[in-house]
C-alpha positions in Angstrom: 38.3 -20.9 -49.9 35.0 -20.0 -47.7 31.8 -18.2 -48.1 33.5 -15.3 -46.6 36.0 -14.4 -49.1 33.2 -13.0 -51.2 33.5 -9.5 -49.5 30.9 -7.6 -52.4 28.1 -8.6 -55.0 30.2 -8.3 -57.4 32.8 -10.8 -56.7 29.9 -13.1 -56.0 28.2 -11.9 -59.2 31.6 -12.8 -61.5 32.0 -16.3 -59.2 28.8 -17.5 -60.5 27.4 -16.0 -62.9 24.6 -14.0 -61.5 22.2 -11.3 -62.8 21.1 -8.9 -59.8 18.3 -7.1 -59.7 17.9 -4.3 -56.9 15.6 -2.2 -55.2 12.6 -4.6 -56.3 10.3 -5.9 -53.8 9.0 -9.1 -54.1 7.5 -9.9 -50.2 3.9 -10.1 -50.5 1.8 -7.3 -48.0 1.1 -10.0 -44.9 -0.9 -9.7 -41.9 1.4 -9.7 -39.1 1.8 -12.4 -36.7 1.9 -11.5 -33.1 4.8 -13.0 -31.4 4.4 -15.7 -28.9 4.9 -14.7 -25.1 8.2 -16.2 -24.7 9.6 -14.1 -27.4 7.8 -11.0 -26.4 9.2 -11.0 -23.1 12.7 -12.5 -24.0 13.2 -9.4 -26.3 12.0 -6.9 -23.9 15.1 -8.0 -22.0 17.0 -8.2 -24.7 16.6 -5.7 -27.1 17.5 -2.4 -24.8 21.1 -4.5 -24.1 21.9 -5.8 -27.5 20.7 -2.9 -29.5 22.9 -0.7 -28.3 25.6 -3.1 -28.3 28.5 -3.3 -31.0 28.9 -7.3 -30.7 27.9 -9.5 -33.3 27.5 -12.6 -31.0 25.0 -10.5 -29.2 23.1 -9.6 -31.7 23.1 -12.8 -33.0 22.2 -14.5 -30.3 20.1 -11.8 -28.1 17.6 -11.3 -31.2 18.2 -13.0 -34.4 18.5 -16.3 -32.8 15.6 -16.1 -31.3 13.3 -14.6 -34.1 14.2 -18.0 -36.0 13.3 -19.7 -32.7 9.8 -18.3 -33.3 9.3 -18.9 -37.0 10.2 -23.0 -36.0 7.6 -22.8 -33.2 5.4 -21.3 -35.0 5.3 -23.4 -37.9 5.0 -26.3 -35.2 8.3 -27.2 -35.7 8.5 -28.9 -39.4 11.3 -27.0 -40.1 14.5 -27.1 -38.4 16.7 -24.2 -37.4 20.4 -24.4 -37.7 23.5 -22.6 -36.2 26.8 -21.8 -37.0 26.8 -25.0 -38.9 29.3 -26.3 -41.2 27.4 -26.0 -44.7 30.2 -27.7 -47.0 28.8 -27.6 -50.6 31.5 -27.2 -53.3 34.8 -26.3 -51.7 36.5 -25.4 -55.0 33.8 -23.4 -55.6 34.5 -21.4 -52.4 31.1 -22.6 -51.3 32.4 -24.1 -47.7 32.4 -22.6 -43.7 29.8 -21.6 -41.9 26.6 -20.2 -42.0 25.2 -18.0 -39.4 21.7 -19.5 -39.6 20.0 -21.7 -42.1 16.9 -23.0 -42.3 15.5 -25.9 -43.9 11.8 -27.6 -45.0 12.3 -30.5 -42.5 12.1 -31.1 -39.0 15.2 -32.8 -38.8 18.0 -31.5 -36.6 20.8 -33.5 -36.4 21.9 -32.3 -39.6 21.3 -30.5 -42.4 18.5 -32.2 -44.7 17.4 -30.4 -48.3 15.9 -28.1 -49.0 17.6 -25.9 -47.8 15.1 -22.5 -48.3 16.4 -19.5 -45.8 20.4 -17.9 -45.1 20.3 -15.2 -42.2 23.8 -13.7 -42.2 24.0 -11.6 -38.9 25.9 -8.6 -39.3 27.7 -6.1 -36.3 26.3 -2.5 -37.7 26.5 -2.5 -42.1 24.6 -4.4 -43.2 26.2 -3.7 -47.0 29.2 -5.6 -46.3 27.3 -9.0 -45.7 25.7 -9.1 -49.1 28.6 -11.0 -51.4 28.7 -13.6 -48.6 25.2 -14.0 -47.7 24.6 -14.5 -51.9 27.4 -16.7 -51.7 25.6 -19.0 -49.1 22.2 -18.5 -51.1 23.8 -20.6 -54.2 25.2 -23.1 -51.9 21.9 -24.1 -50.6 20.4 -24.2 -54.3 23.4 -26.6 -55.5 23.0 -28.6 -52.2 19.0 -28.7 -52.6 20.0 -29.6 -56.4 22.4 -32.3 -55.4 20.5 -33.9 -53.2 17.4 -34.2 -55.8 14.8 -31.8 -53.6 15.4 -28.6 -55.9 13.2 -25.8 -54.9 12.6 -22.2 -57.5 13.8 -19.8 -54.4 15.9 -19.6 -52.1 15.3 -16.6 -49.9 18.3 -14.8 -47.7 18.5 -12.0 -45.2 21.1 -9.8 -43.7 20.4 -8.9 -39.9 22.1 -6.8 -37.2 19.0 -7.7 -35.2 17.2 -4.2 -35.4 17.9 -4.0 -39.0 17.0 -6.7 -41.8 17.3 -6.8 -45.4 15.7 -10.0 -47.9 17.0 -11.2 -50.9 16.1 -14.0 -53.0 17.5 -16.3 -55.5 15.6 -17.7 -58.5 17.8 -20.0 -61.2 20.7 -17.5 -61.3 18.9 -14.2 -60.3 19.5 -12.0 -57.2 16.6 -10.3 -56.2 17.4 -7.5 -53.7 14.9 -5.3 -51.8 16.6 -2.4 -50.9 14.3 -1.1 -48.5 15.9 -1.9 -44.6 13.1 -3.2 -42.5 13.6 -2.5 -38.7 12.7 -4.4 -35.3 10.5 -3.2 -33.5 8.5 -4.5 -34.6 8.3 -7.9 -34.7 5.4 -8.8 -36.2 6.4 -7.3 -39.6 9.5 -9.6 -39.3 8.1 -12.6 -38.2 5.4 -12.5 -40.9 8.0 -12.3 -43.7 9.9 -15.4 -42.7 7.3 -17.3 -42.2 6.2 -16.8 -45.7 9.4 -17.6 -46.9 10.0 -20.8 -44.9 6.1 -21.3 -46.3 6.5 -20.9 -49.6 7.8 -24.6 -50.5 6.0 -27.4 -51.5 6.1 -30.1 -48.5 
């Protein structure tokens, strides 16, 4: 059992006992931070290509990757950016396999160290059909913050095809979903979000 069978919000819903909560936005209204050259120009490059592209990987790794690359440099590197990890929490459970990206509140990189705060699942085109999983992933890294005595009240997630992202949080057993899709370009608007999120943990 993976993080993948969970297919819609409902099965993950039923799996764990969740109450969800749509439409509801709960990002605050944030300046926007400017990207850094190196991102500016890389998507310049990138973005024409990948956008247009119907590959996961690329989008994954022309402009998602990348975007997380910025939040860690721009936080000066005190969190740590992980991907495709194994993140192997409760296997019964179905809480097991890989994440697309996951962040965590420390700067180390060898492996994964609670908390746990942000799951990027990177979707091809619909985004709809990476919600159950990406919920799935969000529980995991509360039970693995939980287990490892560094609990934190939310866990935030977001479902990406690169030009298109949606957030989500999780507080005790409550989804939060804004429904609104937020697009790239711009960057700023995106890059402002997840820093708040990775942000909004005591250190």
């Amino acid at each position: 059992m993976a993080y993948c069978q969970f297919k819609t919000i409902s099965s993950v819903k039923k799996a764990f006992g969740l109450t969800v909560v749509e439409g509801k936005r709960f990002l605050p209204e944030l300046d926007s931070i400017m990207p850094s050259d190196i991102l500016a120009g890389y998507l310049q490059e990138s973005l024409p290509i990948v956008a247009t592209s119907g590959s996961e990987k690329a989008r994954s790794e022309g402009i998602i990757y990348p975007v997380l690359l910025e939040v860690r440099r721009y936080l000066e590197r005190h969190v740590s950016l992980f991907s495709g990890e194994e993140f192997n929490v409760d296997e019964d459970a179905g809480l097991s396999g890989r994440c697309d990206f996951l962040i965590t509140r420390s700067p180390e990189v060898l492996e994964i160290e609670a908390p746990a705060i942000i799951v990027v699942e990177a979707k091809k085109t619909d985004l709809k059909t990476g919600f159950g999983q990406c919920i799935a992933e969000m529980v995991a890294a509360q039970r693995f913050n939980q287990s490892q005595e560094k609990p934190i009240a939310t866990i935030y997630g977001s479902i990406s095809n690169g030009v298109q992202w949606q957030f989500l949080s999780l507080v005790e057993s409550t989804i939060t979903i804004d429904l609104r899709v937020y697009s790239l370009p711009p960057v700023e608007q995106i890059l402002a979000f997840l820093v708040w999120m990775a942000n909004d943990v005591p250190s």
